[in-house]
N, CA and C atoms as an extended XYZ file, in Angstrom:
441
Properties=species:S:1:pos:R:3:atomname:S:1:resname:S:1:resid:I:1 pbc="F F F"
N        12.680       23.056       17.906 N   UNK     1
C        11.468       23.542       17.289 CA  UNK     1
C        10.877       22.445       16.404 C   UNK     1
N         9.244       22.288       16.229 N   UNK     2
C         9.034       21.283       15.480 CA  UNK     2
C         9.137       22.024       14.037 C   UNK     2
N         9.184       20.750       13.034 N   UNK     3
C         8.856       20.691       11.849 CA  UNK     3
C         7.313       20.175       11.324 C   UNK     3
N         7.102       20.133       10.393 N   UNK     4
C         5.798       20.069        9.753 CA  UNK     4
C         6.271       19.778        8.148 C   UNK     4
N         6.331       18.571        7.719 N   UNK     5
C         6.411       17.478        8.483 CA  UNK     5
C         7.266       17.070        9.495 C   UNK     5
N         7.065       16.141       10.599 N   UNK     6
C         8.267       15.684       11.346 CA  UNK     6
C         9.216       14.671       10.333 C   UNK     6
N        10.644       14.883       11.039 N   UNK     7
C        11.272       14.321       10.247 CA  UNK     7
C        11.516       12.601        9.858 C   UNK     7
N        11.433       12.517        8.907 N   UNK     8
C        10.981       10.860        8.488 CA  UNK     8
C        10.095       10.969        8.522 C   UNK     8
N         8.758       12.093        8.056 N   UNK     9
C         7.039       11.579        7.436 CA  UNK     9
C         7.268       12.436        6.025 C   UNK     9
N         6.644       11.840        5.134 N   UNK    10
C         6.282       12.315        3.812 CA  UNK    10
C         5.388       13.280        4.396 C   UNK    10
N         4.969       14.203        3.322 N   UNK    11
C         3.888       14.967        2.930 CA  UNK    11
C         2.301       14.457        3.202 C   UNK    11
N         2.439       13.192        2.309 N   UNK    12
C         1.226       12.797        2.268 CA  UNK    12
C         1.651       11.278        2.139 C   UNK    12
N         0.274       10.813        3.247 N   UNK    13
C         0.656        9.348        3.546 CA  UNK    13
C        -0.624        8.866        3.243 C   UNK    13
N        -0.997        7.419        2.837 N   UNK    14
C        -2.410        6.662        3.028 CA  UNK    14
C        -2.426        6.186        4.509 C   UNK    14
N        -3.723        6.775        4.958 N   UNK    15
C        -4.384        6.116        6.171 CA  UNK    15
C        -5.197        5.503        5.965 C   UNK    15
N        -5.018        3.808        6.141 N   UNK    16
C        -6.154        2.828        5.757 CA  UNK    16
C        -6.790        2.204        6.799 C   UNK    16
N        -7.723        1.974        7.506 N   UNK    17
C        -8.595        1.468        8.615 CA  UNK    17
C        -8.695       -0.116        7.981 C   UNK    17
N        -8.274       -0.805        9.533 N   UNK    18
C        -8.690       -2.329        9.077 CA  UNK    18
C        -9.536       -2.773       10.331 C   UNK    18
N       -10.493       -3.383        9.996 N   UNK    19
C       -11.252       -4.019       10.764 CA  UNK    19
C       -10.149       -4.473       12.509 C   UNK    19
N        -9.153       -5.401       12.151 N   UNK    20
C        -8.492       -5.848       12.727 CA  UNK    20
C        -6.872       -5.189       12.726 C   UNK    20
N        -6.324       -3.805       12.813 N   UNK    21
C        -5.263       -3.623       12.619 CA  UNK    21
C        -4.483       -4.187       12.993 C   UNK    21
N        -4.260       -5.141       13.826 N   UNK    22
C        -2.840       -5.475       14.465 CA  UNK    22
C        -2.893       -6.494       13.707 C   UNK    22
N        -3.654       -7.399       13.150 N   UNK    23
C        -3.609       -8.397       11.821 CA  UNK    23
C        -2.480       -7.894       10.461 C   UNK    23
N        -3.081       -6.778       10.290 N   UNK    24
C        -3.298       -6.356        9.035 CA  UNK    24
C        -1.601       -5.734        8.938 C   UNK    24
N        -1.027       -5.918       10.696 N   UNK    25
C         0.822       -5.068       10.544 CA  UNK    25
C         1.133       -6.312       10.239 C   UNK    25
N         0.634       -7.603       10.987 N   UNK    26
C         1.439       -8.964       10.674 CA  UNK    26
C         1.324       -9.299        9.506 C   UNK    26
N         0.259       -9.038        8.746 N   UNK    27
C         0.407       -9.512        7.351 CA  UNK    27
C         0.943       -8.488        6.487 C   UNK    27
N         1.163       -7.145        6.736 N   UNK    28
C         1.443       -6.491        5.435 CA  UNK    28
C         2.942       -6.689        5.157 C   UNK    28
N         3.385       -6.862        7.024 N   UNK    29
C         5.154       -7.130        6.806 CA  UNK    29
C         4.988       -8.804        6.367 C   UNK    29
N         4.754       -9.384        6.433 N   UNK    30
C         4.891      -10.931        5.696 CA  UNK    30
C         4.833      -10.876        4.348 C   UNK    30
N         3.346      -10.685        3.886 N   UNK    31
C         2.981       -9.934        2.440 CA  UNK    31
C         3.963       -9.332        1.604 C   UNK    31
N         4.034       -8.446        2.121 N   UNK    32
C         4.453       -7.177        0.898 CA  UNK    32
C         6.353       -6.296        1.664 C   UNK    32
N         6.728       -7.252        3.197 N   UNK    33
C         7.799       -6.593        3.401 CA  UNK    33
C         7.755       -5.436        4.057 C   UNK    33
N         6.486       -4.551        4.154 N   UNK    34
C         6.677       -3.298        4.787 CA  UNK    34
C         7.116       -3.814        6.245 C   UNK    34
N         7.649       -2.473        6.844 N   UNK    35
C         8.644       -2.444        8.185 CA  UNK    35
C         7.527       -1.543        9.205 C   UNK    35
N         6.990       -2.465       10.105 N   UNK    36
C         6.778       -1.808       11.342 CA  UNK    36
C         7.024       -0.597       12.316 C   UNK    36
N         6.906        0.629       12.099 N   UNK    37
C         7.568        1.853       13.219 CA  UNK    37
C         7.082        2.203       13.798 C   UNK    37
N         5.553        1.938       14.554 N   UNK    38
C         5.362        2.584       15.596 CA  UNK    38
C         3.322        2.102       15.509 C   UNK    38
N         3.232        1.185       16.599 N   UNK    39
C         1.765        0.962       17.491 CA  UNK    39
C         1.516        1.271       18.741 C   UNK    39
N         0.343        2.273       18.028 N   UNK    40
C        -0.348        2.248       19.803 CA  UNK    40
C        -1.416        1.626       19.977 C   UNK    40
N        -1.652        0.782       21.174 N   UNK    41
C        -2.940        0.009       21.356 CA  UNK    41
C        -3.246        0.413       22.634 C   UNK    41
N        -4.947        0.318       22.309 N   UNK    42
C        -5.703        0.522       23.213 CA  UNK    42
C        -5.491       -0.107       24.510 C   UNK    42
N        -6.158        0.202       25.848 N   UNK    43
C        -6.216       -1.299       26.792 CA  UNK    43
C        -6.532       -2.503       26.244 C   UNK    43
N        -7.668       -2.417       25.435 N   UNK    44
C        -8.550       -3.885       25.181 CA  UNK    44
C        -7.301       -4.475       23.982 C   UNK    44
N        -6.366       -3.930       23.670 N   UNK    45
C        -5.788       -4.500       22.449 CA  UNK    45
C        -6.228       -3.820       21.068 C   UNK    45
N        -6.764       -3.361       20.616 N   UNK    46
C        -7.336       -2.670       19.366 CA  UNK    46
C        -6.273       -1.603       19.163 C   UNK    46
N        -5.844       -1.549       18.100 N   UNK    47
C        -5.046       -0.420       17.680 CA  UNK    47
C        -5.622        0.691       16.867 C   UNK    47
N        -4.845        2.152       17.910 N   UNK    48
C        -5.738        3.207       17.682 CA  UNK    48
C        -5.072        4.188       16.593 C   UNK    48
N        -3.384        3.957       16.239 N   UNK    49
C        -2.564        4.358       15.533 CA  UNK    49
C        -1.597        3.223       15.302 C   UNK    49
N        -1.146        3.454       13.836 N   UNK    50
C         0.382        2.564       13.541 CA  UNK    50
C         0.606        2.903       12.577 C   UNK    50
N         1.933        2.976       12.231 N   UNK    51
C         2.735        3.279       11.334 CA  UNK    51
C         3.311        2.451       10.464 C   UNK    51
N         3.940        2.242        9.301 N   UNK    52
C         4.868        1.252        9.006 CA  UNK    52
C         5.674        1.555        7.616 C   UNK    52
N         6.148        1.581        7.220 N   UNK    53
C         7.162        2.267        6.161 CA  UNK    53
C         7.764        1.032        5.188 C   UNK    53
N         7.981        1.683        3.700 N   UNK    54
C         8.914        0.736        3.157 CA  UNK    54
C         9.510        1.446        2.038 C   UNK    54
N        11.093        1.482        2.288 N   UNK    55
C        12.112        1.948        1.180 CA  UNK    55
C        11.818        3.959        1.349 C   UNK    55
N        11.019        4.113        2.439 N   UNK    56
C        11.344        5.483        2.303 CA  UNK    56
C         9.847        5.956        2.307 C   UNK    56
N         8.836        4.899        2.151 N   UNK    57
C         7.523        5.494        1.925 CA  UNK    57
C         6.456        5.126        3.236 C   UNK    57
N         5.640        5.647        3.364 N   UNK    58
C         5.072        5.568        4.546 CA  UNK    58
C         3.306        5.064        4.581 C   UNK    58
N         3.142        4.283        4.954 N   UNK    59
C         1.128        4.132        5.336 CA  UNK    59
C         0.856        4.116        6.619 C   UNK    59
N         0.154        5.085        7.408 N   UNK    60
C        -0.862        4.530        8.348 CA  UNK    60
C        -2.077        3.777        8.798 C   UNK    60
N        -2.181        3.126        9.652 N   UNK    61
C        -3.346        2.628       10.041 CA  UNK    61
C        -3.923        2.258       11.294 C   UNK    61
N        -5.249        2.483       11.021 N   UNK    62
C        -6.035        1.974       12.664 CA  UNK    62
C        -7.196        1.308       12.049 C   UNK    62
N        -7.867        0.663       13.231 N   UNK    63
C        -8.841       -0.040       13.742 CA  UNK    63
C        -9.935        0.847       14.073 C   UNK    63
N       -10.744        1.060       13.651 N   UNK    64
C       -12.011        2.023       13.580 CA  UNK    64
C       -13.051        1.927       14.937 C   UNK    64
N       -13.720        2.572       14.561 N   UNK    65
C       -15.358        2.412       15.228 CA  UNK    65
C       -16.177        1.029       14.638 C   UNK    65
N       -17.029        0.953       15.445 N   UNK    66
C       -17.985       -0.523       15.045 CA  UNK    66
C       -18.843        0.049       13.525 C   UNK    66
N       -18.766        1.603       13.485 N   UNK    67
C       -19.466        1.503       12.468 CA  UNK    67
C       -18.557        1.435       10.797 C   UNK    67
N       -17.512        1.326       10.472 N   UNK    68
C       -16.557        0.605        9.634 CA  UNK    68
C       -17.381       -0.478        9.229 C   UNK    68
N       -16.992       -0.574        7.940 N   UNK    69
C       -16.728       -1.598        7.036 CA  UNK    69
C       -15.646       -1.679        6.131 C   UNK    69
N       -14.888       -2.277        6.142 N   UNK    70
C       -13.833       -2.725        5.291 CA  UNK    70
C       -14.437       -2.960        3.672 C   UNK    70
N       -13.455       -2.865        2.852 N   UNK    71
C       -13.730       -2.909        1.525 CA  UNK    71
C       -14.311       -4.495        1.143 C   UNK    71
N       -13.558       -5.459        1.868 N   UNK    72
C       -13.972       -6.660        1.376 CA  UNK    72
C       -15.583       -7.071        2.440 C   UNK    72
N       -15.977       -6.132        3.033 N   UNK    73
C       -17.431       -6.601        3.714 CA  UNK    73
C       -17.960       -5.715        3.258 C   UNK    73
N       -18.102       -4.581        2.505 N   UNK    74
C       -18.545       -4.100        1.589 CA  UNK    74
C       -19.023       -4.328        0.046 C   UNK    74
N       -17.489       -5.248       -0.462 N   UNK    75
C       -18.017       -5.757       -1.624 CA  UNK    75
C       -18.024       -4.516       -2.553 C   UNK    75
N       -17.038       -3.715       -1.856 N   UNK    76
C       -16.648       -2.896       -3.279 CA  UNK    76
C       -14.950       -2.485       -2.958 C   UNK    76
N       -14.582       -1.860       -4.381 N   UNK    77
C       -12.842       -1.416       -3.788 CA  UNK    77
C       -13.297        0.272       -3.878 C   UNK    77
N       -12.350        0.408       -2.426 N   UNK    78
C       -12.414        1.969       -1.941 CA  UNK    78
C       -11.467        2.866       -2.168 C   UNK    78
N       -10.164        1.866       -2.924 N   UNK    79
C        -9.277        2.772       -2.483 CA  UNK    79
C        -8.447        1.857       -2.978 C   UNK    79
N        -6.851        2.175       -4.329 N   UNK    80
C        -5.904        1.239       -4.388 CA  UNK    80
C        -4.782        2.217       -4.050 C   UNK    80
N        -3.971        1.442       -3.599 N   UNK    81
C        -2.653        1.980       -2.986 CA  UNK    81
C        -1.459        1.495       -4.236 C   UNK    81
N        -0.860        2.343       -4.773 N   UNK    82
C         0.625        2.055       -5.405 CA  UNK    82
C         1.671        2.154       -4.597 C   UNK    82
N         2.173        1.245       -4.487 N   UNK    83
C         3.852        1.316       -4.292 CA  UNK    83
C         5.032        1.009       -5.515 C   UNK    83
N         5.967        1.099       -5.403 N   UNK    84
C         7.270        0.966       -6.694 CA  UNK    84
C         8.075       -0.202       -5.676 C   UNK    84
N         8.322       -1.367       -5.910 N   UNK    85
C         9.407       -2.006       -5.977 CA  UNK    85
C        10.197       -2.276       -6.637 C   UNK    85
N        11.278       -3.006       -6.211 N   UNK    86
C        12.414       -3.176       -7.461 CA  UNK    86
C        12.383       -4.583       -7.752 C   UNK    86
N        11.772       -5.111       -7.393 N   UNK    87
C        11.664       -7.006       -8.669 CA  UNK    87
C        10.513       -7.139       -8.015 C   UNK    87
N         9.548       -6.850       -9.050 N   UNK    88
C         8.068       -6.668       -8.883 CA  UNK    88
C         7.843       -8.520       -9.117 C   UNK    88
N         8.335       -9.126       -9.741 N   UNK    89
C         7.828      -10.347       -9.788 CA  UNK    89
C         8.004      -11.220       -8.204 C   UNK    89
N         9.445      -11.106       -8.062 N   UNK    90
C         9.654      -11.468       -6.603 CA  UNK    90
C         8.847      -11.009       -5.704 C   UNK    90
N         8.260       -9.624       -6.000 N   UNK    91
C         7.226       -9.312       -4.641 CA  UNK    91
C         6.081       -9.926       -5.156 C   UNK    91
N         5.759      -10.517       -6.055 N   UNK    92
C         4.728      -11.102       -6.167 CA  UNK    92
C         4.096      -12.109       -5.644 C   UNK    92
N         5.714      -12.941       -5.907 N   UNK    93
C         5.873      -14.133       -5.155 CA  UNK    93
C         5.296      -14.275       -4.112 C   UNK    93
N         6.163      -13.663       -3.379 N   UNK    94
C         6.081      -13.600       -1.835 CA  UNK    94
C         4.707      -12.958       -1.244 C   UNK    94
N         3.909      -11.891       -2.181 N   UNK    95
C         2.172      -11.687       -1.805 CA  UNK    95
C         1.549      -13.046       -1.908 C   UNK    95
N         1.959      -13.953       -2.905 N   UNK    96
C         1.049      -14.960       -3.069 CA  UNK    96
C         1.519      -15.904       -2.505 C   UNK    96
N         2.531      -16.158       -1.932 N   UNK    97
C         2.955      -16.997       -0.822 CA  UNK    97
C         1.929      -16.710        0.839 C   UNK    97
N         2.292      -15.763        0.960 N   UNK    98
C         1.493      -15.191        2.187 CA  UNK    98
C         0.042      -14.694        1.882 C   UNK    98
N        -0.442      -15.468        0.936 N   UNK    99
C        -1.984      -15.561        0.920 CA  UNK    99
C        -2.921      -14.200        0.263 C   UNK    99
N        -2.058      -13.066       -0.407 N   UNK   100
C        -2.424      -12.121       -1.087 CA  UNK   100
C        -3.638      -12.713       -2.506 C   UNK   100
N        -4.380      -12.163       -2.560 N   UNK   101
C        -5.006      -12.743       -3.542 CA  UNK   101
C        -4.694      -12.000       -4.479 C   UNK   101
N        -3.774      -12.482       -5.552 N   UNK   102
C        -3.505      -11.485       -7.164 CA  UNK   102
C        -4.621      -11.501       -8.066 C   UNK   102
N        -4.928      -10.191       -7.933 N   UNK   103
C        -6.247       -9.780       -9.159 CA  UNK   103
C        -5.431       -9.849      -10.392 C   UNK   103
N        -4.122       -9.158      -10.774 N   UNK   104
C        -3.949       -9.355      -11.840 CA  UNK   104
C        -2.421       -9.326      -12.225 C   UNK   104
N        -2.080      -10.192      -12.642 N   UNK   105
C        -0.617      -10.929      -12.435 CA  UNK   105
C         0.195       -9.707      -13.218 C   UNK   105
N         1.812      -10.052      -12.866 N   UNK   106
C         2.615       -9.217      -13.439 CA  UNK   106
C         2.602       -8.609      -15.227 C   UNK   106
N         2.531       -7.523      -15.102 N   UNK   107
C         2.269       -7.275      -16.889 CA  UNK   107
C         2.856       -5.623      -17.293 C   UNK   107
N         3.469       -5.829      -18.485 N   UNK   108
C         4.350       -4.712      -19.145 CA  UNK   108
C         3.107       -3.527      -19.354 C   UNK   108
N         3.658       -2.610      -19.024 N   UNK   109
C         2.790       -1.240      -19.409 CA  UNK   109
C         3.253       -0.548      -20.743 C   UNK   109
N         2.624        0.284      -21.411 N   UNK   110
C         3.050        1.136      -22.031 CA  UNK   110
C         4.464        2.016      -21.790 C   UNK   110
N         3.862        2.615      -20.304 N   UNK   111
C         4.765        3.360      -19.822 CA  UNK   111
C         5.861        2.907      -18.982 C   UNK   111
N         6.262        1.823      -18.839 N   UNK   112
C         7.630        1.923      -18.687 CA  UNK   112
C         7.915        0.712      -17.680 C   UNK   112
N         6.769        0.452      -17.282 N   UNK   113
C         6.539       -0.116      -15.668 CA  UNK   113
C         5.623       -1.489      -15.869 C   UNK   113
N         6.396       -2.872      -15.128 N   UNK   114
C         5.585       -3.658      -15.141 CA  UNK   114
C         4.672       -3.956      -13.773 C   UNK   114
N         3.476       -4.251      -13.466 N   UNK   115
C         2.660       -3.972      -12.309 CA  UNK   115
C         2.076       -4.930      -12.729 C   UNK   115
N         1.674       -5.233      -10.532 N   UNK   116
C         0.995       -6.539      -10.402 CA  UNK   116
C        -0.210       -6.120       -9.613 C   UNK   116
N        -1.036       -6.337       -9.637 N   UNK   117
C        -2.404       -6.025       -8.559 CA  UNK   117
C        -2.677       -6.790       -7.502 C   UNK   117
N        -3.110       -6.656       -6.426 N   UNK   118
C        -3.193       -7.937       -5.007 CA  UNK   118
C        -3.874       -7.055       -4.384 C   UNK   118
N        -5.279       -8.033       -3.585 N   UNK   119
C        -5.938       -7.549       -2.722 CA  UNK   119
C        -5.838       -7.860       -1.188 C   UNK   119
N        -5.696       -7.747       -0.341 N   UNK   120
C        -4.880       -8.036        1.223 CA  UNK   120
C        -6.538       -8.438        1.664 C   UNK   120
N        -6.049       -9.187        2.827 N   UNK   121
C        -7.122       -9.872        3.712 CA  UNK   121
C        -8.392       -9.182        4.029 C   UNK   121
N        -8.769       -7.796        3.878 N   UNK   122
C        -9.461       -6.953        4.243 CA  UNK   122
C       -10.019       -6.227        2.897 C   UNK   122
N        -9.401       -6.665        1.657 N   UNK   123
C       -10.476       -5.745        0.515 CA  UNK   123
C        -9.628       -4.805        0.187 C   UNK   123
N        -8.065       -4.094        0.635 N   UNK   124
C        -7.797       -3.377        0.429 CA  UNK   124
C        -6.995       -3.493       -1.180 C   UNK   124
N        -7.061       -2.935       -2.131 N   UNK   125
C        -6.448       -3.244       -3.612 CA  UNK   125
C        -4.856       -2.493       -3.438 C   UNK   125
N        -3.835       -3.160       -3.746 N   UNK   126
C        -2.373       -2.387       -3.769 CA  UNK   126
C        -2.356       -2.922       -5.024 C   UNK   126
N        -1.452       -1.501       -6.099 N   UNK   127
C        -0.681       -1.959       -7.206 CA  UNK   127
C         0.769       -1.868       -7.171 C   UNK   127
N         1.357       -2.761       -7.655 N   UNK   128
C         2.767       -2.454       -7.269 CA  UNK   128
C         3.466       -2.661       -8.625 C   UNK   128
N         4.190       -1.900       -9.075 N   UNK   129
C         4.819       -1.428       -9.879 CA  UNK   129
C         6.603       -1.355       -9.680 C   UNK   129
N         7.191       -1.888      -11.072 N   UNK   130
C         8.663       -1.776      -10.884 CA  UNK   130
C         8.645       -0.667      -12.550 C   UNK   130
N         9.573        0.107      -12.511 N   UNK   131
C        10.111        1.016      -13.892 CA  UNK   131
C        11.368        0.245      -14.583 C   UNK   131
N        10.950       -0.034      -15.827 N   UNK   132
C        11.802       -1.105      -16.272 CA  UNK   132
C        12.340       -0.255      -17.239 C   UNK   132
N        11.674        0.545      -17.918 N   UNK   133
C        11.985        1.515      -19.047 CA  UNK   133
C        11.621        2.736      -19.532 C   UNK   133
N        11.585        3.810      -19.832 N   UNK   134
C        11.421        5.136      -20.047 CA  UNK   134
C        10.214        5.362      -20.657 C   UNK   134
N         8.864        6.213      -20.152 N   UNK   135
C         7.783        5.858      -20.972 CA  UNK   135
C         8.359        6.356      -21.929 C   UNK   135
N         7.031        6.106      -22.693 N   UNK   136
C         7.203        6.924      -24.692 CA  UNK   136
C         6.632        7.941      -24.199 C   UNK   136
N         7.250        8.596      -25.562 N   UNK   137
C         7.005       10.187      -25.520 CA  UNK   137
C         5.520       10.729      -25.330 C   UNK   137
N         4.719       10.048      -25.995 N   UNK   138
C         3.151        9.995      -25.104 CA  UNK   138
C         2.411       10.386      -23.758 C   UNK   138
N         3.239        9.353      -23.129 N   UNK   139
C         3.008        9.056      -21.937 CA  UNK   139
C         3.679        9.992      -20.988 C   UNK   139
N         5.022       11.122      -21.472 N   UNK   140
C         5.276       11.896      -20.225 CA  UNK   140
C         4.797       13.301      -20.209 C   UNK   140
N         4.946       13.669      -18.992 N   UNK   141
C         4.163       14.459      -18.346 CA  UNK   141
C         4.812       16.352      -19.588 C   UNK   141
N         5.612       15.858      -19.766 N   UNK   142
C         6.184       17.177      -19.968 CA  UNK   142
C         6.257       17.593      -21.295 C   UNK   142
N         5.774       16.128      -22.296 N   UNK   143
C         5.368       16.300      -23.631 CA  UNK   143
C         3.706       16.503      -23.846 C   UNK   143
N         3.255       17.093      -22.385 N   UNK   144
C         1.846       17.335      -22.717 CA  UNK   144
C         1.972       18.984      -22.575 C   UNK   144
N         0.939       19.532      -23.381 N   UNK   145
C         0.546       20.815      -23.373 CA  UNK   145
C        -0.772       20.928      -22.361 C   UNK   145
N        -0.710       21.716      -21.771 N   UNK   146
C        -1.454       22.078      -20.426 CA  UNK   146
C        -1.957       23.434      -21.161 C   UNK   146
N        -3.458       23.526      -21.370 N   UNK   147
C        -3.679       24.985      -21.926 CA  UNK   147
C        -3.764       25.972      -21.003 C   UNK   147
């Protein structure tokens, strides 16, 4: 019998459209490490679904219609994606090795977490975040009153 979700999909995943998807699997696993699980391509080569996962978390993506525009041929941001790694500086590295452009370099938060910003070949904004320490009492969810 199926499930809903199938097993190994989150709840809720980002589906991001790239101009060029089958680019955008080679660079995100170079980039940022995510793991490849599953492309389908068209005859002509254009990919119409793909999958790709990292540490348990999941993004989809395809290659659109001609009428798409990507965030960076737009000239605006549409959309940032968080992920959590665990040595946020090292993934930094390695975004800006593989040509990530860092909007805004590694830096301590209030809450607990130091995060780096990088925009991928296409305009898309990811923040990536490591938890280094426990927010303050401020900052959690459960020291707020909800009226």
């Amino acid at each position: 019998m199926a499930t809903s979700p199938p097993a190994g999909y989150t709840r809720i995943a980002p589906y991001l459209l790239y101009e060029d998807a089958a680019a955008a699997l080679d660079w995100l696993a170079q980039a940022f490490g995510f793991r490849e699980r599953f492309r389908h391509p068209l005859a002509d080569g254009t990919v119409d679904h793909a999958e790709m996962e990292f540490d348990g978390g999941l993004i989809m993506l395809a290659t659109p219609g001609t009428d798409y525009r990507s965030p960076r041929r737009l000239g605006e941001t549409t959309v940032v994606i968080h992920v959590y790694v665990d040595d946020v500086r090292a993934h930094c590295s390695r975004a800006r090795t593989a040509g990530a452009v860092i909007e805004r370099e590694p830096t301590e938060k209030p809450y607990g977490t130091i995060q780096y910003a990088a925009t991928d070949p296409e305009g898309h904004v990811w923040l990536f975040s490591e938890q280094v320490a426990e927010p303050e009492p401020e900052w959690r969810v459960d020291a707020v009153s909800v009226p």
